[in-house]
N, C-alpha and C positions, 0 to 999 in steps of 0.2 A: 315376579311374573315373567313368562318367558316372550320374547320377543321376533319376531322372526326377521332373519338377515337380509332376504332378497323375497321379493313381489313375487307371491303365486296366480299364474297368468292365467287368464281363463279359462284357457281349453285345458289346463293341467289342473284347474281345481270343478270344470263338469265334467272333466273323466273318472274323476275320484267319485263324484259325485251321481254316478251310474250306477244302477245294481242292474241291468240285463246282460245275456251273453247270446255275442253273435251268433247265428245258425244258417246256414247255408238253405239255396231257395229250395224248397221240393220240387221234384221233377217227376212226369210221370210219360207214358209211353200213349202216342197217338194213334184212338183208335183204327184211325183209315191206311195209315202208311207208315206207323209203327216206328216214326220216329221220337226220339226224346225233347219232350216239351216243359214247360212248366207251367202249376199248375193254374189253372183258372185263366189262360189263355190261349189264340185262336193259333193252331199250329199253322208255322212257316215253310215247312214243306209246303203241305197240302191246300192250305188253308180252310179244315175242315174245325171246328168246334162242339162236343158232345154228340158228335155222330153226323152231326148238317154242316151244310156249307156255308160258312161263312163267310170269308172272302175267295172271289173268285181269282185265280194262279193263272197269267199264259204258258202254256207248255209248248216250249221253242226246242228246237230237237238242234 
């Protein structure tokens, strides 16, 4: 029976131990100022959310 030489360490034996694969976040474009956001949250420009305002932005000039 085979024996193994050296300690397989945790994070090298839950990585094996994985079946998903990474996927980068979707992003989508805000409808008020048309910047790229991702999704399901309140745009950093503008701070508008699904067309309303959701947080209010000071505009310092």
């Amino acid at each position: 029976m085979a024996h193994p030489k050296h300690k397989t360490s945790k994070s090298r034996r839950d990585k094996r131990r994985t079946h998903y694969k990474a996927t980068p976040t979707t992003l989508a474009t805000c409808s008020n100022c048309g910047a790229t956001v991702k999704y399901h949250t309140v745009c950093s420009e503008c701070g508008y959310y699904r067309g309303k305002l959701a947080i209010e932005k000071d505009v310092t000039v």
